[in-house]
C-alpha positions in Angstrom: 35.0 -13.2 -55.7 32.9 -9.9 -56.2 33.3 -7.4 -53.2 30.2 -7.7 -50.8 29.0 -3.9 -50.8 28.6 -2.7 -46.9 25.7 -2.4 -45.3 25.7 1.6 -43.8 23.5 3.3 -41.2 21.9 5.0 -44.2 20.0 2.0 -45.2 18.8 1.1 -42.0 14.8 3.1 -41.0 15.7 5.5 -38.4 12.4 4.3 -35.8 13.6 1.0 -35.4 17.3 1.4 -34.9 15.9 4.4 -32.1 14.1 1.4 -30.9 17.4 -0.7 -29.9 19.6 2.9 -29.3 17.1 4.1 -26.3 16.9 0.5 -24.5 20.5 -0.8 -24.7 21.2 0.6 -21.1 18.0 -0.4 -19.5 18.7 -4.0 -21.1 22.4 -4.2 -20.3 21.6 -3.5 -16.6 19.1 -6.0 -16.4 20.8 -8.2 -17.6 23.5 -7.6 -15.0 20.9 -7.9 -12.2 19.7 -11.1 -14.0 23.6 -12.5 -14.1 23.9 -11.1 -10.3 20.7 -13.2 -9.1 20.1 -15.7 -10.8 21.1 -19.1 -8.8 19.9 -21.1 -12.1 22.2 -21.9 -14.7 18.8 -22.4 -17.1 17.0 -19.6 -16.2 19.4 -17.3 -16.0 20.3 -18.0 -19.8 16.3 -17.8 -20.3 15.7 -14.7 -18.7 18.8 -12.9 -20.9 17.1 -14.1 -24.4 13.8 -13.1 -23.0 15.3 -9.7 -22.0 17.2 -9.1 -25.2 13.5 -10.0 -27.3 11.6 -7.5 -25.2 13.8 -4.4 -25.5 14.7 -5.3 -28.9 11.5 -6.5 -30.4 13.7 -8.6 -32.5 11.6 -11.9 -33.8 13.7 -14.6 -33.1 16.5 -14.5 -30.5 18.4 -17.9 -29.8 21.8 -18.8 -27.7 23.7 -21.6 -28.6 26.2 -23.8 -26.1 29.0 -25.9 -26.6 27.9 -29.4 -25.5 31.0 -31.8 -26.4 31.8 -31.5 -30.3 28.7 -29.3 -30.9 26.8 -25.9 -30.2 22.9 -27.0 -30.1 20.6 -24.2 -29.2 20.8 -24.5 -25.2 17.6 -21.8 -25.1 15.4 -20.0 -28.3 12.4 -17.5 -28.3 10.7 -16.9 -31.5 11.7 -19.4 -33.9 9.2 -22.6 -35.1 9.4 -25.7 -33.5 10.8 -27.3 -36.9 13.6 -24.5 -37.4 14.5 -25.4 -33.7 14.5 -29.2 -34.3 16.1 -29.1 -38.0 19.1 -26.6 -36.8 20.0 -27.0 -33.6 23.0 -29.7 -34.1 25.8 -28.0 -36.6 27.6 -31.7 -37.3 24.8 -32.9 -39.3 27.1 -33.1 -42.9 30.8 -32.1 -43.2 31.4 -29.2 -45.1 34.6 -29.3 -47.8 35.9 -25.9 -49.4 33.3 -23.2 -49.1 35.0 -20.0 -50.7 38.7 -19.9 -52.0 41.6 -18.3 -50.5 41.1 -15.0 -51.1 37.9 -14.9 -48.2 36.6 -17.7 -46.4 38.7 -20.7 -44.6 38.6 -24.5 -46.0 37.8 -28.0 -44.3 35.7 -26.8 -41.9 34.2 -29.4 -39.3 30.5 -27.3 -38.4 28.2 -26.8 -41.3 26.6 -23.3 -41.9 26.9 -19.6 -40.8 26.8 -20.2 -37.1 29.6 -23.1 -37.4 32.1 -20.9 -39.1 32.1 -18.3 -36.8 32.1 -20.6 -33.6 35.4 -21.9 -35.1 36.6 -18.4 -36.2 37.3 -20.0 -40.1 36.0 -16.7 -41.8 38.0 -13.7 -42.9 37.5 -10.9 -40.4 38.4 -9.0 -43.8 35.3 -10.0 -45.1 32.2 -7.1 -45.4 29.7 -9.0 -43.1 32.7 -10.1 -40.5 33.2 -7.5 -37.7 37.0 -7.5 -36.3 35.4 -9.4 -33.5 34.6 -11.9 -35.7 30.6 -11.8 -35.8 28.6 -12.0 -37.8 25.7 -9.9 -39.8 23.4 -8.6 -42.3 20.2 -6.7 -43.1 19.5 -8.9 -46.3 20.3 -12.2 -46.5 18.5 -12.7 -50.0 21.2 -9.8 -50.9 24.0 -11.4 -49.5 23.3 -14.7 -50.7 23.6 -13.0 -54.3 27.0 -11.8 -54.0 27.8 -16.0 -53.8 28.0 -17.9 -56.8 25.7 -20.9 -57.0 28.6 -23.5 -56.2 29.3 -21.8 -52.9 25.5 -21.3 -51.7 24.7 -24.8 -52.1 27.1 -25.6 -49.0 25.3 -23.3 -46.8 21.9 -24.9 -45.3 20.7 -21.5 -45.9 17.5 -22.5 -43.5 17.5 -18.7 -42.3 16.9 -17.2 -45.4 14.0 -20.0 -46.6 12.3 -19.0 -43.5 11.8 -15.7 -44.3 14.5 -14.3 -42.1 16.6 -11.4 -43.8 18.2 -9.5 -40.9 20.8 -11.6 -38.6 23.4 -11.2 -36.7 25.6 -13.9 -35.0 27.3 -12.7 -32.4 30.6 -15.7 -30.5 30.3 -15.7 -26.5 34.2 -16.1 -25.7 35.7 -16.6 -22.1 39.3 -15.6 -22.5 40.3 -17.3 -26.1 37.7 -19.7 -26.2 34.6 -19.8 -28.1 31.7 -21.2 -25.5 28.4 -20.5 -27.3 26.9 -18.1 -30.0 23.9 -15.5 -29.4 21.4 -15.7 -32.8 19.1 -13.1 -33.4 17.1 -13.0 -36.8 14.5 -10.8 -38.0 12.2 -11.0 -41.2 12.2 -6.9 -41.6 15.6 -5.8 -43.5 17.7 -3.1 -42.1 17.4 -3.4 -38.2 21.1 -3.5 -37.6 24.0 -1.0 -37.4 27.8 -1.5 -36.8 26.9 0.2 -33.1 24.3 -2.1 -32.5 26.7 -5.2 -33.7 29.4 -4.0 -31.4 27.1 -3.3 -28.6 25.8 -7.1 -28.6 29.8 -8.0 -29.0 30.1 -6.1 -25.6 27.2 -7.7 -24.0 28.4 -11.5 -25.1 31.5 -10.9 -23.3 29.4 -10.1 -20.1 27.3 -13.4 -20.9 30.2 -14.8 -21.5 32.1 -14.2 -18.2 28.5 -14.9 -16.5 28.4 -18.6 -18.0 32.1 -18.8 -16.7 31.3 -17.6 -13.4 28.1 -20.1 -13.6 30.3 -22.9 -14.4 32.6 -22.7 -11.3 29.9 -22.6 -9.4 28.2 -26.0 -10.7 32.3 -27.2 -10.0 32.2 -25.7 -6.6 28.8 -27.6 -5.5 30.2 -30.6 -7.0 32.9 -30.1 -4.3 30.6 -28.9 -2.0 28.3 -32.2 -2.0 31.3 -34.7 -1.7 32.0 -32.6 1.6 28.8 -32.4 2.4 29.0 -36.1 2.0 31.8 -36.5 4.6 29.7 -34.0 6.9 26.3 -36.3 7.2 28.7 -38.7 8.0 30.3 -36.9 10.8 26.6 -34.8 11.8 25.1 -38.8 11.7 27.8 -40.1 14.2 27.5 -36.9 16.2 23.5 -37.5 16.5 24.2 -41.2 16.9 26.2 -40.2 20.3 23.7 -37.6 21.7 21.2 -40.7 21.1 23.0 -42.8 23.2 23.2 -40.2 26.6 19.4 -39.8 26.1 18.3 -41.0 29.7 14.7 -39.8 28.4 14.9 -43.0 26.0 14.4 -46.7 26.2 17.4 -49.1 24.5 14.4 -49.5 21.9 13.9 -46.2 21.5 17.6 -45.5 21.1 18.4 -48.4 18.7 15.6 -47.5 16.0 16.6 -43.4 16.3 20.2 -44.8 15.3 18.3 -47.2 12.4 16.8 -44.1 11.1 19.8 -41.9 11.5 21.9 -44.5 9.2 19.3 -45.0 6.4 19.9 -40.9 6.4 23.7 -41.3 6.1 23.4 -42.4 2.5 22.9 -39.3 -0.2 21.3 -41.6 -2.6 19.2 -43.8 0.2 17.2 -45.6 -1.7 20.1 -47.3 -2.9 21.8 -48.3 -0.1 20.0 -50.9 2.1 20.4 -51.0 6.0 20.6 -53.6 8.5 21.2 -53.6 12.0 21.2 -56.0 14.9 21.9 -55.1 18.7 20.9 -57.5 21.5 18.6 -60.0 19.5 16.6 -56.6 17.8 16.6 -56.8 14.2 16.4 -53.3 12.1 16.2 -53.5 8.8 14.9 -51.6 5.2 12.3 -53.2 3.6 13.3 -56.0 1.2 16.7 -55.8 2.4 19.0 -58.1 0.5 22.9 -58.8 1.2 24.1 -58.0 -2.1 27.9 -58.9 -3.4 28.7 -55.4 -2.3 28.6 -54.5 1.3 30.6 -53.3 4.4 29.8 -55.0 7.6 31.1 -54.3 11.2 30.5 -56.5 14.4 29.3 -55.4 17.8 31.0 -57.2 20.7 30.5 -57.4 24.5 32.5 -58.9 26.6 34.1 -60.4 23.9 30.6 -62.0 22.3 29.1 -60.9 19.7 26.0 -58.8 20.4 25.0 -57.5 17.1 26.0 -56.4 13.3 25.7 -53.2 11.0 25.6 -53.8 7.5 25.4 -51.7 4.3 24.6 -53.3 1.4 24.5 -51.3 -1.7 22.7 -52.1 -5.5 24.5 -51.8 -8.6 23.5 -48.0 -8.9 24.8 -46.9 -5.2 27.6 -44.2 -6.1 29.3 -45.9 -2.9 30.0 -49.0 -5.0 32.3 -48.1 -7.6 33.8 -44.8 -5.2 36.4 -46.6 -2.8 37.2 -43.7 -0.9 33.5 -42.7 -0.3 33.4 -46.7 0.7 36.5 -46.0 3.1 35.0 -43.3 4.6 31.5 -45.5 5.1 33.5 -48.1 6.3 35.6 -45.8 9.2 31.6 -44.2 10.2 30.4 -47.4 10.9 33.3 -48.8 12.9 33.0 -45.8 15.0 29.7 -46.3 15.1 30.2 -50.1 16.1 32.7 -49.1 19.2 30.1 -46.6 20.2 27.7 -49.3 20.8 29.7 -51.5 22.7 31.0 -48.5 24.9 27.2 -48.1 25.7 26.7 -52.2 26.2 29.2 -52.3 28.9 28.9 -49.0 30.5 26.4 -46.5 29.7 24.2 -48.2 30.3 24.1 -48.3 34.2 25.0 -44.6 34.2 22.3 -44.1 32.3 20.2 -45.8 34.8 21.7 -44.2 37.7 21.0 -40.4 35.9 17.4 -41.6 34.8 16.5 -42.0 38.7 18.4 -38.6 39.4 16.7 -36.7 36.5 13.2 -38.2 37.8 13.5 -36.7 41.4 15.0 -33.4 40.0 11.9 -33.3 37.8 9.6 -34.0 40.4 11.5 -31.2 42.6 11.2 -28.6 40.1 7.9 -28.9 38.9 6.3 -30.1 42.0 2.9 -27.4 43.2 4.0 -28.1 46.5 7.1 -25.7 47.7 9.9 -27.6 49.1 12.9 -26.7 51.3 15.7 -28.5 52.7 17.7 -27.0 55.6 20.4 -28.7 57.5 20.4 -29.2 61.0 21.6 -25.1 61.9 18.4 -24.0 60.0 20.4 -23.3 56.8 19.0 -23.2 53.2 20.7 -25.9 51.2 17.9 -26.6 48.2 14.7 -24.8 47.7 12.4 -25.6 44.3 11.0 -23.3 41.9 7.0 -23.3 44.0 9.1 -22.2 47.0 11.1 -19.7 45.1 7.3 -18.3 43.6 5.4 -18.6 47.0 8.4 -16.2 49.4 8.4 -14.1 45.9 12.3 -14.5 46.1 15.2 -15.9 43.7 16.7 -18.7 44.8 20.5 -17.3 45.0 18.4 -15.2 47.4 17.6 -17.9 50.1 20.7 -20.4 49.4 23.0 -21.0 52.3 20.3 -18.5 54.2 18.7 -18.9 57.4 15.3 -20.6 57.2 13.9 -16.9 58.6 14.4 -15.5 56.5 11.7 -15.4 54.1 9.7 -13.5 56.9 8.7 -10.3 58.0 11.4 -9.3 60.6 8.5 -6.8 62.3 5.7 -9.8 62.2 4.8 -11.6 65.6 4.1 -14.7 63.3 7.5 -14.9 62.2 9.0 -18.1 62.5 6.4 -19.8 65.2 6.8 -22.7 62.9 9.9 -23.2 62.0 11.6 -22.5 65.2 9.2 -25.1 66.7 11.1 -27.7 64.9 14.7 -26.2 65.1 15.0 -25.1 68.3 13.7 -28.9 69.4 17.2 -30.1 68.5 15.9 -32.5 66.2 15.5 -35.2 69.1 11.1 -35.0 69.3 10.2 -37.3 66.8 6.8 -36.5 67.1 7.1 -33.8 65.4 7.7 -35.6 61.8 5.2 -35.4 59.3 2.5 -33.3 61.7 1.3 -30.3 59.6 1.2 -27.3 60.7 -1.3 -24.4 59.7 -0.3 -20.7 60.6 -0.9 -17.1 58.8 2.5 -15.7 58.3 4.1 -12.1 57.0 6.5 -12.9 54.7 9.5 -10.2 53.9 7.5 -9.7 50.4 4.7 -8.1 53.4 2.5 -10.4 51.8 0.0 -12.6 54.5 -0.4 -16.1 53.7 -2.0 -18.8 55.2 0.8 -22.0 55.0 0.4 -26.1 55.7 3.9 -27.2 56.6 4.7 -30.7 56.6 8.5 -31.3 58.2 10.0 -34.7 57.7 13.3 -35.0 59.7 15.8 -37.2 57.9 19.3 -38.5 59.5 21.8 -37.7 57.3 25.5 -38.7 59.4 25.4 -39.9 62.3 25.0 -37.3 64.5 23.7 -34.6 61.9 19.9 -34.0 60.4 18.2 -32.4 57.4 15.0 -31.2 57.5 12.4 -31.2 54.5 10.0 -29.3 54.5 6.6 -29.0 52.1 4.7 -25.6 52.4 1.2 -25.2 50.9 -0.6 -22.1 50.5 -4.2 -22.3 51.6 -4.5 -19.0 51.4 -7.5 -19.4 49.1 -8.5 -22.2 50.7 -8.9 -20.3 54.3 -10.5 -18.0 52.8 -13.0 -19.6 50.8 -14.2 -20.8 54.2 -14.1 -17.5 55.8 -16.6 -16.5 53.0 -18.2 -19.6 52.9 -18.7 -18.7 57.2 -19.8 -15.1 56.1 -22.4 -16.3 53.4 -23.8 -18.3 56.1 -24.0 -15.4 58.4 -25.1 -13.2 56.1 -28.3 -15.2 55.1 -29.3 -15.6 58.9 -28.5 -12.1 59.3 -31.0 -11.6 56.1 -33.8 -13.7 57.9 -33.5 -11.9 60.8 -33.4 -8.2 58.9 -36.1 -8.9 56.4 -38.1 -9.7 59.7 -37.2 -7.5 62.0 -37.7 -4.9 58.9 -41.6 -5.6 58.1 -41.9 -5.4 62.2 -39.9 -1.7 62.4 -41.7 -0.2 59.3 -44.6 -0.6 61.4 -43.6 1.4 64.2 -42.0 3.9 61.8 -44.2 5.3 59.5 -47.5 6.4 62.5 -44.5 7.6 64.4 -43.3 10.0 61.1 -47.3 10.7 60.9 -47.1 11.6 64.6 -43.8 14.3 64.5 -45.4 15.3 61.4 -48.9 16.6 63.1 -46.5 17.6 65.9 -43.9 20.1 63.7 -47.3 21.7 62.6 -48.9 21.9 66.0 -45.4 22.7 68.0 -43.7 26.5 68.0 -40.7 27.0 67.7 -38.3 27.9 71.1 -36.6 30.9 71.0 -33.5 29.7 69.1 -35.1 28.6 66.4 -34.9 25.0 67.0 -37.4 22.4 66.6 -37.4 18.9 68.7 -39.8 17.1 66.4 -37.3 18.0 63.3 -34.8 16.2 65.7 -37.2 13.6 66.2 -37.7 13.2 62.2 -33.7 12.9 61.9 -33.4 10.1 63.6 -36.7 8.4 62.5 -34.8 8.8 59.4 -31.7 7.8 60.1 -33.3 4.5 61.8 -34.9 4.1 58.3 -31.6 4.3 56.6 -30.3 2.1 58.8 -32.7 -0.7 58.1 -32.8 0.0 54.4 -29.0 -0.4 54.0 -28.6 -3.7 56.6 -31.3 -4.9 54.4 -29.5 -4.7 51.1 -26.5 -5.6 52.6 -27.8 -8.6 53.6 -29.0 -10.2 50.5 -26.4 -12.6 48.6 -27.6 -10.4 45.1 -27.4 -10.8 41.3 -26.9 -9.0 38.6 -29.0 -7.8 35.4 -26.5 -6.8 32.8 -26.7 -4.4 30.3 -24.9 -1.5 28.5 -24.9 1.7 30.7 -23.1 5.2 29.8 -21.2 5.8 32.3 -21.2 9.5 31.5 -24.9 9.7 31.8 -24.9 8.3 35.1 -23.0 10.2 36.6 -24.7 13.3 35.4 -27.6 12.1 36.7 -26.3 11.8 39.9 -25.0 15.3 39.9 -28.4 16.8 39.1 -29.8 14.8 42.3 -27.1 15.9 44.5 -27.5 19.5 43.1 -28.8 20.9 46.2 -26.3 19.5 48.3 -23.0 20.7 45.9 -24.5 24.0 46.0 -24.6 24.5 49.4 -21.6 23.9 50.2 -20.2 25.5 46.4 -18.8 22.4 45.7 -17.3 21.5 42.0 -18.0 18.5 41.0 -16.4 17.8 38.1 -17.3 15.0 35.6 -14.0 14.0 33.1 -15.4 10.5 31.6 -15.8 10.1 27.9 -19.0 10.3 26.8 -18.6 7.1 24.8 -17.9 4.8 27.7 -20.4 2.1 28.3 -19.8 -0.3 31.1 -22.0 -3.5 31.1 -23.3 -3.8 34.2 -26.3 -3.9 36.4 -28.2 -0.2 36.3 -29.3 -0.1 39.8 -26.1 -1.5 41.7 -24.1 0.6 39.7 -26.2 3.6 40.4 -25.9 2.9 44.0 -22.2 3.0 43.8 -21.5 5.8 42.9 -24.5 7.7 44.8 -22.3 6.1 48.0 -18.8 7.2 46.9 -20.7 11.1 45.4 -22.5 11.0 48.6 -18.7 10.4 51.2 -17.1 12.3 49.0 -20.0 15.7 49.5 -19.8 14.8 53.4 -16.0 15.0 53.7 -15.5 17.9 51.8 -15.6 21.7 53.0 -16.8 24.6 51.4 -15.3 25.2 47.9 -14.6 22.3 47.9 -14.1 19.5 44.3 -15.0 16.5 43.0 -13.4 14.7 40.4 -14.5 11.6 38.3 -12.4 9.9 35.1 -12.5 6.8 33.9 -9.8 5.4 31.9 -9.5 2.2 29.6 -6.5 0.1 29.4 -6.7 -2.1 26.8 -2.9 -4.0 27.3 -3.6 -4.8 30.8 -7.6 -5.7 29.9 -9.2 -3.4 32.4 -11.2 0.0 33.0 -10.2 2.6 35.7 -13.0 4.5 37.3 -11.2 7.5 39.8 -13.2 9.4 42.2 -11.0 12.1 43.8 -12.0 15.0 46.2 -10.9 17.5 48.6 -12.3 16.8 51.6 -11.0 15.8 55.1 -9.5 12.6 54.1 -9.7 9.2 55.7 -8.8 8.2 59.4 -9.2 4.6 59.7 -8.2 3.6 56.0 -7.7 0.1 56.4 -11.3 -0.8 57.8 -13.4 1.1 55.8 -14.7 -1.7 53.6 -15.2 -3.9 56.7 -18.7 -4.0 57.8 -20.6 -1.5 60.5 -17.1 0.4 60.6 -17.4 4.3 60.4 -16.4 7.4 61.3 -19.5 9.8 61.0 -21.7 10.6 63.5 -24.5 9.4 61.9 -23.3 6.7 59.8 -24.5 3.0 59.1 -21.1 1.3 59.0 -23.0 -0.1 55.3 -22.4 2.1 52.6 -18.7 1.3 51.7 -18.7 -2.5 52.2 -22.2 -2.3 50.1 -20.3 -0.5 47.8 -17.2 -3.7 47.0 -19.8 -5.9 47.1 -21.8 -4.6 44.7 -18.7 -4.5 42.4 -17.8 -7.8 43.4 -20.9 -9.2 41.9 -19.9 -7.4 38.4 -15.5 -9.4 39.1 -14.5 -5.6 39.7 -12.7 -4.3 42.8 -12.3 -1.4 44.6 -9.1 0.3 46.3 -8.5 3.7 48.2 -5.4 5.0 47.0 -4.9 8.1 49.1 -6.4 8.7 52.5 -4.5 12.1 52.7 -6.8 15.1 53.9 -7.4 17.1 50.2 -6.6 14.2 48.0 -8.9 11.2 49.1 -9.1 8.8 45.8 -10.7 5.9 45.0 -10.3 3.5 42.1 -12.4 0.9 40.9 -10.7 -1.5 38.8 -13.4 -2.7 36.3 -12.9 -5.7 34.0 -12.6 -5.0 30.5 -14.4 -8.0 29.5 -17.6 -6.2 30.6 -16.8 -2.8 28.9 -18.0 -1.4 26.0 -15.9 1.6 24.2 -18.1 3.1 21.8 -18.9 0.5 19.6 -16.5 -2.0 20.2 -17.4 -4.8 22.1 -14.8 -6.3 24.5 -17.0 -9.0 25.9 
């Protein structure tokens, strides 16, 4: 046979062999990253053809596998439909002697190019053979020439009638064996180089070891799925007992949640049927039918039968023909089985016994009332979770306790109640079930208004306990008590408005009187004037009126947006005279773009009353200071007015009605102040009475704030 010339780097254009030279590292490493990810055994042979086309720009790229006796393409990119079709299988004719003995190899059992170097039957001596034993050319119409006409007719030569003059086939080999075959053909001569040939070579071998890896895998979830199988079994029988010491359940209940669980059991279950019978309650697939092919197990009790499980399985069930998957079916449901009847003849009144137990726990727990039960020394021996929320203590806190203490050591109202029923000896049955209704401290220092119901109960024979139900009516007390004021306050508004009209009458000819009487009157030597004293307190009887008046009233409120800011430098201008006399600062720190949705003129008199103390209480030099703060985590706005003045002397009455301290004062101007705030669900607080530090903080609900122009309504 002539010598095949070699094919040389000279022949091959220099652009296109650049082409594969500056992508082989960015495609080798993707390819890693695709063999490293890939869970798929598909894709991932996919994705490396697709990879190799797009860095290569090689037309046609295909990977064969070995499936039995053949290597069909297992994945192609590039090649027509009909190539794909025609070529895939290489057993479609045996091939005889292709080339004497001084090249290729005889009897061969895979026809063409691609079969011959699967089975490794070619020369590696041969031109177009590398030592690896691929192989490849940049002209197949050239190569083909170098054959004489005998020996091409036993190729199929369907590569070169479709145009295709460069290819390269390159083995995929794991250890010694030859798995598969990576095809890549190309219509343009020249594309390939021996670099480029042994850089594929390279790159099969990492395929290679990939489909290796792949393929233990598959074997691994085999195994893992015939454990898994065991698993269900043992998670099924697990689930199956947890059923059974449900006390939230019915026997119904329980008996079709252990139906479902064993239709479950089965990895194929729509070919395994169920059936299952417990206490005359049939469970069963639909269309079941005992087939020649089933395990059954009885359920007994007392030595009766009560009941059946059966599996019956179709002629596809993997179970049917796999005895030991069928063994370790048939163990399940015996356990299963024994389970049952455990539960028939004892479980059962356990069950019942723990249901009524669980019930009363529940209702202890979550009851609104708080409960106690002391024993007959006044010890703690169970509190619930309301009584644990209304003392504001943990329960490890109060067991084994004294009933006292949950109150205020320091409180007269102590323990009024409770030692009314412990230090009676438990002998005055009277005293059961008669509520009692005190205000109490508690150690938390909070005041609450409780309803105690006591219930003595005899316990041994010469030993009590003692239940006890507390309810707060806290709320309730004093819903009446403002429900009481209300009232009072709308006679007392009757009475004002009238006695108002009749006062105004009498005031304003006696201001015209002092008025002609300061003109008409001189002055004593001192400088002082009894009609100005006169005017005082004409005006101060004014004010008077004027404040009982509004106080009176039950009010409402006309929203809408106000700047805070604004306000309050209107309010300085007005008191401008007043801050200068005595050179006091009054400083105003809120953000100009707070807006507070609120009612103008109730607002306005707010602050006017807290400017106003807060100007009277302070000395020369003195300084106020206003801020206002939003917090939007805890939803609310905080408005601080802070001054210097003498502080506060009776700090826990100040809001209370007619209360005051000034010589001159109403008693008005505070409690008008929270109630005005109380119309717009804000509060009000004094947070230091201390002489040069006297604060107050209105706690204003963000829900009724606006911050620039965001709306928290």
């Amino acid at each position: 046979m002539n010598k095949i010339k070699k094919e040389t780097i000279a022949d091959v254009p220099v652009d296109l062999v650049n082409v594969i030279e500056l992508n082989k590292q960015e495609l080798i490493s993707k390819i890693l990253h695709a063999i490293n990810v890939s869970k798929n055994f598909e894709k991932l042979i996919s994705d490396i053809v697709n990879l190799i086309k797009d860095h290569t720009k090689i037309n046609a790229i295909a990977i064969r596998l070995k499936k039995e006796e053949d290597y069909p393409y297992f994945y192609s990119v590039g090649f027509p439909k009909y190539f794909v079709k025609r070529e895939s299988s290489l057993l479609e004719k045996s091939e005889e002697d292709l080339f004497d003995n001084s090249g290729l190899c005889d009897h061969i059992n895979l026809s063409c190019m691609c079969g011959m170097v699967l089975q490794n039957k070619i020369s590696r001596s041969e031109k177009f053979i590398t030592s690896r034993g691929s192989f490849w050319t940049n002209s197949s119409t050239r190569l083909l020439m170098q054959f004489s006409k005998e020996q091409v007719s036993k190729f199929r030569n369907e590569c070169n009638r479709a145009g295709y003059e460069s290819i390269a086939l390159i083995p995929i080999r794991v250890n010694e064996d030859t798995i598969g075959l990576l095809q890549m053909n190309d219509k343009r001569k020249n594309i390939y180089t021996e670099e480029v040939i042994n850089y594929f070579e390279d790159l099969c071998e990492s395929i290679g070891l990939a489909i290796q890896i792949k393929n233990r895998e598959e074997e691994l979830t085999n195994k893992t799925k015939q454990l898994d199988y065991e698993n269900k079994l043992l998670n099924s029988l697990y689930k199956i007992n947890q059923l059974l010491n449900r006390f939230d359940l019915s026997d119904d209940e329980i008996y079709q949640s252990i139906f479902n669980v064993l239709i479950q059991i089965s990895s194929f279950q729509q070919l395994a049927q169920v059936y299952l019978e417990i206490e005359s309650k049939v469970f069963q697939t639909d269309n079941f039918e005992l087939t020649s092919n089933y395990i059954k197990k009885k359920i007994f009790l007392n030595g009766l039968s009560a009941g059946k499980i059966i599996f019956s399985f179709s002629d596809d069930s993997p179970e049917k023909n796999d005895d030991s998957l069928k063994a370790e079916l048939s163990n399940f449901i015996e356990m299963i089985a024994v389970n049952l009847e455990d539960y028939l003849q004892q479980h059962r009144y356990e069950k019942l016994h723990m249901l009524a137990e669980m019930r009363f726990n529940t209702i202890w727990h979550n009851s609104f009332d708080a409960m106690r039960l002391t024993d007959s020394k006044g010890n703690i021996i169970a509190v619930n979770d309301a009584f644990c929320k209304l003392v504001d203590m943990q329960m490890h806190e109060l067991m084994g306790k004294n009933f006292d203490c949950i109150y205020d050591e320091k409180t007269d109202l102590n323990n009024f109640i409770d030692s009314t029923i412990h230090n009676s000896g438990f002998s005055n049955s009277s005293i059961q079930r008669i509520p009692f209704q005190k205000e109490v401290k508690l150690k938390s220092q909070k005041k609450v208004f409780l309803k105690i119901t006591f219930s003595i109960i005899k316990w041994e024979e010469n030993d009590y306990l003692t239940l006890a139900i507390f309810r707060d009516n806290t709320a309730k007390v004093k819903a009446e008590q403002n429900l009481v004021n209300l009232e009072k306050l709308a006679s007392l508004g009757k009475l004002t408005s009238f006695l108002t009209h009749e006062i105004k009458s009498y005031i304003n000819p006696i201001k015209m009187t002092i008025s002609y009487l300061n003109k008409n009157t001189p002055i004593n030597n001192g400088g002082f004037s009894y009609t100005n004293l006169l005017k005082q307190q004409i005006e101060r009887l004014e004010h008077l009126v004027k404040d009982t008046l509004e106080f009176s009233k039950c009010g409402s409120v006309n929203i809408k947006s106000i700047n805070l800011y604004s306000m309050i430098e209107s309010l300085k201008t007005s008191f401008i005279n007043l801050l200068d006399e005595k050179e006091i600062i009054l400083n105003n720190h809120v953000n100009a773009d707070v807006n507070l949705m609120a009612d103008f003129e109730k607002l306005q008199c707010v602050f006017l009353h807290l400017i106003e103390n807060s100007i009277e209480a302070s000395k020369q030099n003195g300084m106020i200071e206003i801020t206002a703060d939003i917090n939007l985590t805890e939803n609310f706005t905080s408005i601080k007015v802070r001054d210097t003045g003498i502080g506060i002397k009776l700090p826990a009455e100040i809001f209370e009605p007619f209360v005051t301290t000034k010589s001159c004062g109403t008693g008005l101007g505070l409690p008008l102040v929270r109630k005005y705030l109380e119309l717009h669900k804000a509060n009000i607080q004094l947070l230091s009475s201390e002489p040069g530090n006297t604060i107050f903080e209105i706690i204003f609900p963000l829900n009724g704030v606006n911050y620039g122009h965001n709306s928290y309504n």
